[in-house]
C-alpha positions in Angstrom: 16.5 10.2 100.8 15.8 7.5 98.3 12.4 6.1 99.1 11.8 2.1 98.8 9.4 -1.0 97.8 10.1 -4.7 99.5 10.0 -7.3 97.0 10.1 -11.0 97.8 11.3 -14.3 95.9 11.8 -17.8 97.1 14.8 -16.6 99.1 13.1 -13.7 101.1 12.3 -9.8 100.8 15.0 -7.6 99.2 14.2 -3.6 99.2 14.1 -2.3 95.6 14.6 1.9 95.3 11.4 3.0 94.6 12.3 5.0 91.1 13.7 1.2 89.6 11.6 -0.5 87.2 13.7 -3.9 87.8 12.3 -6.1 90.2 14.1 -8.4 93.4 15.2 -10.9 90.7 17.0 -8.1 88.8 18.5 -6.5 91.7 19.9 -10.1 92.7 21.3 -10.5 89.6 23.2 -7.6 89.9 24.9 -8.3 92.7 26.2 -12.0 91.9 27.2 -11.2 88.4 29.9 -7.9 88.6 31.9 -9.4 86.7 32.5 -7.5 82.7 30.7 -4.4 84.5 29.1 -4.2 81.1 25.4 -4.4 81.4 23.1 -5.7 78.7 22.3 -2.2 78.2 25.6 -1.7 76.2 23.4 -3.5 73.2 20.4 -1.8 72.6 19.2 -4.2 70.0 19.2 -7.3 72.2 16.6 -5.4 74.8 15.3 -4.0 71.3 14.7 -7.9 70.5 13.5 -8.9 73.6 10.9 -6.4 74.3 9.4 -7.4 70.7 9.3 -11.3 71.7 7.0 -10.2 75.0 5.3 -7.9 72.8 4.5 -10.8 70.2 3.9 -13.5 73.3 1.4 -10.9 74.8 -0.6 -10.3 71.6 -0.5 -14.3 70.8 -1.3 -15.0 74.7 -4.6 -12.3 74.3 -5.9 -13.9 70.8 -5.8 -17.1 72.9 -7.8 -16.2 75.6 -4.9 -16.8 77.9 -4.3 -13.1 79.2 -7.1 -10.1 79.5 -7.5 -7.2 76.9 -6.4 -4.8 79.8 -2.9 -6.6 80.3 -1.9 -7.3 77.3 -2.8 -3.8 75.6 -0.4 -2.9 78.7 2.4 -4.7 77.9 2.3 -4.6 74.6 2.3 -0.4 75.1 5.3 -1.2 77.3 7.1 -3.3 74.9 6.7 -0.5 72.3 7.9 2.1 74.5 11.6 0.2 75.4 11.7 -0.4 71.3 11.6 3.2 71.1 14.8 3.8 72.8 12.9 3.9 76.9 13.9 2.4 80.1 17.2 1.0 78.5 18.9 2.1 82.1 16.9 -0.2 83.4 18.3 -3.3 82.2 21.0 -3.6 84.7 22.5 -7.3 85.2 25.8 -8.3 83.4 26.2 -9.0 79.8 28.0 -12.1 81.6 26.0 -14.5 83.9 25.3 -17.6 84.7 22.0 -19.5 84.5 21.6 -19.3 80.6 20.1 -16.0 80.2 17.5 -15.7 83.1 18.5 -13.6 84.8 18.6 -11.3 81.5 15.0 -12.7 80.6 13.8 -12.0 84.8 15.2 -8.2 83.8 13.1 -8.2 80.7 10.1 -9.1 82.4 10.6 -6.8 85.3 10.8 -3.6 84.1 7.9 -4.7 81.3 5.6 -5.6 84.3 6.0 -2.2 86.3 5.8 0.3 82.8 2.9 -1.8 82.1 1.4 -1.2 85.5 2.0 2.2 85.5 0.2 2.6 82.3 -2.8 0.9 84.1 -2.1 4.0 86.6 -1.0 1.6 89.0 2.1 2.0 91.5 5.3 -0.4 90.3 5.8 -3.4 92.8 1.7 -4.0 92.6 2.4 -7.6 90.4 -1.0 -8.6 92.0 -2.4 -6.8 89.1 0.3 -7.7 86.6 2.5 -9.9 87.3 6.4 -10.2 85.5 6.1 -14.4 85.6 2.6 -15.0 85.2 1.6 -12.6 82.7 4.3 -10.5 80.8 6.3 -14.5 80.8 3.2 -16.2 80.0 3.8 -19.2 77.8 7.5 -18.3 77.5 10.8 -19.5 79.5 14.5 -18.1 79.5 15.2 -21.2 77.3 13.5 -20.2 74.0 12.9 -16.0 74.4 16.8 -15.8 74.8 17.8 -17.4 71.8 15.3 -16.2 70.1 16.1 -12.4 70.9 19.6 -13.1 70.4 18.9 -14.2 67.2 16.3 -11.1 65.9 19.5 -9.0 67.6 22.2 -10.4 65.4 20.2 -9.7 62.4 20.2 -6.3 63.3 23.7 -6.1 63.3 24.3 -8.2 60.6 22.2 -5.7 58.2 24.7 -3.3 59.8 28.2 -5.1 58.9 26.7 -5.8 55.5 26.2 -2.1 54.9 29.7 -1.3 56.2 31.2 -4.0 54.0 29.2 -2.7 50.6 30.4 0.8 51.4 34.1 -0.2 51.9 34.1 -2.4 48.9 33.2 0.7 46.8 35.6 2.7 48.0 38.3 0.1 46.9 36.9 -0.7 43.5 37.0 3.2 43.1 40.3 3.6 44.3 40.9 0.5 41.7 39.8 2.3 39.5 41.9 5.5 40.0 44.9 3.2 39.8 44.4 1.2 37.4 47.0 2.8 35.0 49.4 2.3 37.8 52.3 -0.3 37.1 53.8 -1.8 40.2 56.1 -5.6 41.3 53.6 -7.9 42.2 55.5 -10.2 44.8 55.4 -13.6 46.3 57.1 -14.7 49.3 58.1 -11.1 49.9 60.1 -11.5 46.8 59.8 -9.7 43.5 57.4 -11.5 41.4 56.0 -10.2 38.2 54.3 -7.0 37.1 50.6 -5.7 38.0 48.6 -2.8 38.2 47.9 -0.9 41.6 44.4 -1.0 40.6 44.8 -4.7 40.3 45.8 -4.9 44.2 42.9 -2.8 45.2 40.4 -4.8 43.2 41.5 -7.9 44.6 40.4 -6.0 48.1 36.8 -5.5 47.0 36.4 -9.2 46.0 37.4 -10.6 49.1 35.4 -8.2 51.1 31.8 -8.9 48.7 32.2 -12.8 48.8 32.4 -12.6 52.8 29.2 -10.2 52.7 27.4 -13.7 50.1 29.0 -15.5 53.5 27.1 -13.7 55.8 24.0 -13.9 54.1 24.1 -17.5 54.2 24.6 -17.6 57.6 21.9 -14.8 58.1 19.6 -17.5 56.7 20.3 -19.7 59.9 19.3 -17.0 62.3 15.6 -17.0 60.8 15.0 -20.1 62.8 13.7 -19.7 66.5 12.2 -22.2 69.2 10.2 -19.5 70.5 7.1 -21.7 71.8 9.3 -24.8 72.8 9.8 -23.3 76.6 12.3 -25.1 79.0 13.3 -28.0 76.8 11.5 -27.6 73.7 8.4 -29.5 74.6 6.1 -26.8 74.5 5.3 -27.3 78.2 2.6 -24.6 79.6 1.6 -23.6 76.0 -1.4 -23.3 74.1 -1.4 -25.3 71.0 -1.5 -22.6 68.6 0.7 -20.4 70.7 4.2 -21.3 68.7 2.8 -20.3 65.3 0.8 -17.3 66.5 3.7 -16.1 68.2 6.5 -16.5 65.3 4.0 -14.6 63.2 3.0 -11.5 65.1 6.9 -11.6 65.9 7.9 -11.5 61.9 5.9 -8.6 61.8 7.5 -6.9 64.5 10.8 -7.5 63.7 10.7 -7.2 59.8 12.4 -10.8 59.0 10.7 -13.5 57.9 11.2 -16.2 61.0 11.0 -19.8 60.9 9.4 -22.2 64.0 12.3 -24.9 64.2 10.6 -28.2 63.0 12.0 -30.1 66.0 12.1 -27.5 69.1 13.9 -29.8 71.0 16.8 -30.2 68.7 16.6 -26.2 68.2 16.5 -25.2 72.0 19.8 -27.6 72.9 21.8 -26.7 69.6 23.3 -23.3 68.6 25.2 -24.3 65.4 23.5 -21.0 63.8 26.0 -19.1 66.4 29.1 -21.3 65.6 28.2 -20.8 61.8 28.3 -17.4 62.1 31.2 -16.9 64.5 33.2 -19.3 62.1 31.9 -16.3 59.2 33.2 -13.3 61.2 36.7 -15.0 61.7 37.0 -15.5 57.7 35.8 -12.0 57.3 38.2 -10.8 60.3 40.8 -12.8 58.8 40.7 -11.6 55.2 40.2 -8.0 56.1 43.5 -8.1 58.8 45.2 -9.5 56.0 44.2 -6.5 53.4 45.5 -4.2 56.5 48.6 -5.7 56.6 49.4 -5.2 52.7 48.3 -1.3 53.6 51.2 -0.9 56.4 54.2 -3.0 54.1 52.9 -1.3 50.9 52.8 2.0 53.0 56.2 1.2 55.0 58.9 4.0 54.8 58.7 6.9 53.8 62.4 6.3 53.1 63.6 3.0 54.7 60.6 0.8 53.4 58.5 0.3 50.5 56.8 3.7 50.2 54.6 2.6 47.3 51.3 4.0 49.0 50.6 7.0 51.4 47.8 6.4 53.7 46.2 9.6 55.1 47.9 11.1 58.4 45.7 11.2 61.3 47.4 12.2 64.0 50.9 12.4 65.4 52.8 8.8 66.0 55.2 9.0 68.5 56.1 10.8 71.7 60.0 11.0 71.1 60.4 11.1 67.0 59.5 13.7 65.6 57.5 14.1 62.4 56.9 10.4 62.5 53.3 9.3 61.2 53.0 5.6 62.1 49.6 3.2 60.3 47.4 3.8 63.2 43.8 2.6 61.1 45.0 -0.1 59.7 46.8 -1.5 63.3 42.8 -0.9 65.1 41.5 -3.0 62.4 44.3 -5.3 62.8 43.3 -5.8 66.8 39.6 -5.8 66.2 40.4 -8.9 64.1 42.4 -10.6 66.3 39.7 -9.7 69.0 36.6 -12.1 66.4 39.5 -14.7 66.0 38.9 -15.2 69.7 35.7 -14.9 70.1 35.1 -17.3 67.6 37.2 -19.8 69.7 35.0 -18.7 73.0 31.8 -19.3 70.8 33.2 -23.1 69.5 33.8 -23.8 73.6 30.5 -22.7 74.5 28.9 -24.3 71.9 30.7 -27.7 72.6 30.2 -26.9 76.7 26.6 -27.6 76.2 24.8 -30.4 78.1 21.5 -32.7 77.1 18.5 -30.4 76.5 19.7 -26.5 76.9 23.5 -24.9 76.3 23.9 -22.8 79.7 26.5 -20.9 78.3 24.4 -18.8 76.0 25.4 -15.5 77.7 28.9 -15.6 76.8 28.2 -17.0 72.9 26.2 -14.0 72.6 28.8 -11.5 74.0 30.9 -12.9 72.0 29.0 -12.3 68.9 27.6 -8.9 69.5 31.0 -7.5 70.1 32.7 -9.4 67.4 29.9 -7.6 64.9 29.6 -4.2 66.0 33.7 -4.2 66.1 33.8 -5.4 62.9 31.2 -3.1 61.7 32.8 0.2 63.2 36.6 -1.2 62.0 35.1 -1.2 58.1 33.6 2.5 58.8 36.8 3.4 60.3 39.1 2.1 58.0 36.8 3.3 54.8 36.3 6.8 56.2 39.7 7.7 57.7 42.0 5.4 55.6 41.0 4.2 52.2 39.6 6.9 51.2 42.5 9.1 50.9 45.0 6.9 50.0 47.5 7.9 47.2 49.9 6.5 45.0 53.9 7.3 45.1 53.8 6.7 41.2 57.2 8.0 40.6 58.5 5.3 43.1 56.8 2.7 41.5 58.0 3.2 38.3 61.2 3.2 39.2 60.4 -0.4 40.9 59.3 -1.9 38.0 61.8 -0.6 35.8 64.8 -1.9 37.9 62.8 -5.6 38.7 64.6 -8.9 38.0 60.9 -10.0 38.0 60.6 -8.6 34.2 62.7 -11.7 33.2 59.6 -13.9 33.8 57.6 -12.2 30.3 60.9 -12.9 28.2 60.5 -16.8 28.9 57.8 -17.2 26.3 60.9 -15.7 23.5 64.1 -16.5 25.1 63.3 -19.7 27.4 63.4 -20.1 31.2 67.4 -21.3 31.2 68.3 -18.5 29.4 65.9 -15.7 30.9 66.9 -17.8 34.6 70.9 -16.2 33.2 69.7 -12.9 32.4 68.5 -12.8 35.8 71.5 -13.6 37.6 73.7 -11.6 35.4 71.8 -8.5 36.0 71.4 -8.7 39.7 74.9 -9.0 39.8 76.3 -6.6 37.6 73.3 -4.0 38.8 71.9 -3.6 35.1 68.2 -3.5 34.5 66.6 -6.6 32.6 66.2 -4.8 29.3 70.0 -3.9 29.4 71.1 -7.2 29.9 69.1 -8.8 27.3 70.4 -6.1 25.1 74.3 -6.7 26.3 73.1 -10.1 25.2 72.0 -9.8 21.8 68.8 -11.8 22.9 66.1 -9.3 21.8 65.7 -6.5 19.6 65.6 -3.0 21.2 61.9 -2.2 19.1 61.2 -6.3 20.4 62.0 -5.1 23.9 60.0 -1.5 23.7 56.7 -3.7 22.2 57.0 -6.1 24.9 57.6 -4.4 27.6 54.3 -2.1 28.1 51.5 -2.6 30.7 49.1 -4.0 28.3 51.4 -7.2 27.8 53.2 -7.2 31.4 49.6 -7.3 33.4 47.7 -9.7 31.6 47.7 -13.1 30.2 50.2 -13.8 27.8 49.2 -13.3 23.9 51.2 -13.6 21.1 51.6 -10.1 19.4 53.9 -10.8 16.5 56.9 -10.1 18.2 59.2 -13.0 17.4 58.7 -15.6 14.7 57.7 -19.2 15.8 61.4 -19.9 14.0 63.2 -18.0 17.1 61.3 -19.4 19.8 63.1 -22.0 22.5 63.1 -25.3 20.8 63.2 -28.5 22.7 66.7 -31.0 22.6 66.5 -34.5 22.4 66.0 -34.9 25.9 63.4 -32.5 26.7 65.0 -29.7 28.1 64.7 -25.8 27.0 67.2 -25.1 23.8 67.2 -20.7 23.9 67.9 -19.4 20.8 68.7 -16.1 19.5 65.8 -13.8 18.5 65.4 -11.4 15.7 
């Protein structure tokens, strides 16, 4: 039989299993909020973040004179031990709740008290000699240690996503790299457009994803500043005046970031643009990285009815009834955990704009909405680098081939023949099934040797030069009214 402790709050006793290190205001908690049935447990480094601001409070509260050596050294030790990785079970109550974090901050301060107690080799439940509120909350409220954890936590996983970003940029500029000698049609509109390298495309991958990682380090800079010291509304109410400065400090050196005391703590305890900033961040970077995904499946479609210009690596089987059929699976999870940030970001923009006069109560759900978004993102980049990108090949043959039969080579003749007459060359060779350079020959518009010069990667991927081809005399001349006069080349 499970053996129990009575604890009481302002509304009456509550038993509390005797092996639990939350207190009656945890256990409460627990019950009103089954609502996600994900606890805040799921994110080690938000209890990571909030056991260092009670450490950091505790040591600032000692230097003051405001708690004994005896506590503090025991919450601090406690602190310490939950930043190691202990008592995570412990913290119990729903990611989502009401009351704008307290009852995630009254869990915090629970199980702190009754580790600290029993490394005073006292029993847990004894908060006569440490108490959760009056000594591990000293000089702190829900209203500035939430944000302020929340804020150490997403720099955590920021550092994280960064790291998975780098690493999946390099894999593209490699794979650039190995195709960089690889002609393909560019396209526009879904429409042949003009020619590029396969290298080209990849590249193009790699810049978008390192100028969202210079993105995120902006908004990283945002999350350096805390309230921590400003307590319910940002007043510093119940605080020593020396607390907020001590506190930020011993905090930086817990945490390894440089932190920042907002200069007015009012204004910082009621406003979280630092979370729309960044929420509006991860939506770019979801965007931009569900739109890479979807050039992977097109440029992957087939292997016979689509575009077949890329293989992706098969992972596993792709359907139940067709045989043999090996469907885009990384890119499509990618593809959802964007689509997953894109709404986040608009649940973070309500919450934001939900808030009322001095405190946003709807801080919870913003940081939910955040933490997932990050480490979804972050996993989606090591997923997609490790089990897609990396093993990638090119069908060059098919390609080729591509290229070679384009109406989009038309477009490097204007510069000799002139759009009017390269815009006929066009039409004539879609319809009679001839490839540009045949039709142009038919033509007598360019020389074979002009054609066999022109016509080579250096000149169709690049901006245009002049290489001697044509004289200036055979160049498109202009009429009297303006308009393109073709003329014969050499």
């Amino acid at each position: 039989m499970h053996t129990t402790r009575t604890e009481h709050d302002l509304l009456g006793t509550l038993p509390i299993p005797s092996e639990c290190y939350y207190g009656v205001h945890t256990a409460r908690a627990a019950e009103n909020f089954r609502i996600s049935g994900t606890p805040i447990s799921a994110y080690p480094g938000l209890i990571n973040a909030l056991a260092a601001v009670k450490q950091a409070a505790a040591h600032a509260n000692h230097s003051l004179g405001g708690l004994s050596a005896e506590r503090a050294h025991a919450i601090e030790g406690a602190c310490s031990e939950i930043r190691d990785g202990g008592f995570h079970d412990q913290f119990v109550v729903d990611v989502l709740q009401g009351g704008a974090g307290t009852s995630t901050n009254m869990n915090a301060n629970e199980v702190i008290a009754n580790v600290a107690l029993e490394r005073m080799g006292l029993r847990k439940g004894t908060y006569e000699n440490l108490h959760p509120l009056d000594h591990v909350n000293l000089g702190q409220s829900t209203n500035d240690v939430y944000p302020t954890a929340l804020k150490i936590a997403l720099l955590g996983e920021l550092r994280l996503l960064r790291r998975a970003m780098r690493d999946l940029a390099s894999t593209f500029r490699d794979k650039a790299q190995e195709f960089s000698h690889v002609m393909k049609m560019g396209r526009t509109q879904l429409q042949d457009a003009v020619p590029m390298t396969l290298g080209q495309e990849f590249f193009t991958y790699a810049v978008m994803l390192e100028e969202d990682r210079s993105r995120l380090v902006e908004a990283t800079g945002l999350l350096t500043e805390i309230n921590l010291g400003g307590t319910a509304i940002g007043t510093g109410l119940n605080t020593h005046p020396d607390y907020a400065e001590l506190v930020r400090s011993r905090l930086s050196e817990l945490v390894s970031a440089e932190l920042r005391t907002a200069e007015n703590l009012i204004e910082a305890t009621q406003d979280v643009g630092a979370f729309v900033q960044l929420s509006g961040v991860l939506k770019r970077v979801a965007v931009k990285l569900s739109k890479t995904c979807n050039d992977l499946r097109l440029t992957s479609s087939g292997p016979r009815a689509g575009l077949n210009e890329i293989n992706l690596p098969p992972v596993q089987a792709g359907s139940s009834i067709m045989p043999g059929k090996v469907n885009p699976v990384i890119p499509e999870v990618v593809n959802q955990v964007a689509y997953e940030v894109i709404g986040n970001d608009v649940t973070v923009t309500l919450a934001a704009e939900g808030g009322q006069l001095q405190l946003n109560a709807f801080e919870p759900v913003i940081a939910i909405s955040l933490l997932r978004s990050l480490t979804h993102l972050t996993a989606a980049c090591r997923t997609l680098d490790e089990k897609c990108v990396r093993g990638i090949t090119a069908n060059q043959e098919e390609l080729h081939d591509t290229v070679h039969r384009s109406i989009g080579l038309v477009t490097v003749l204007c510069p000799y023949i002139g759009y009017a007459e390269a815009s006929l060359v066009a039409q004539e060779a879609l319809l009679s099934g001839r490839t540009i350079t045949e039709t142009v020959l038919n033509k007598g518009l360019m020389s074979r040797e002009a054609l066999d010069e022109l016509l080579v990667p250096r000149n169709l991927t690049g901006p245009f030069a002049d290489h001697g081809l044509i004289p200036a005399s055979a160049r498109p001349g202009e009429s009297a009214t303006g308009s393109a006069v073709p003329e014969a080349a050499e």
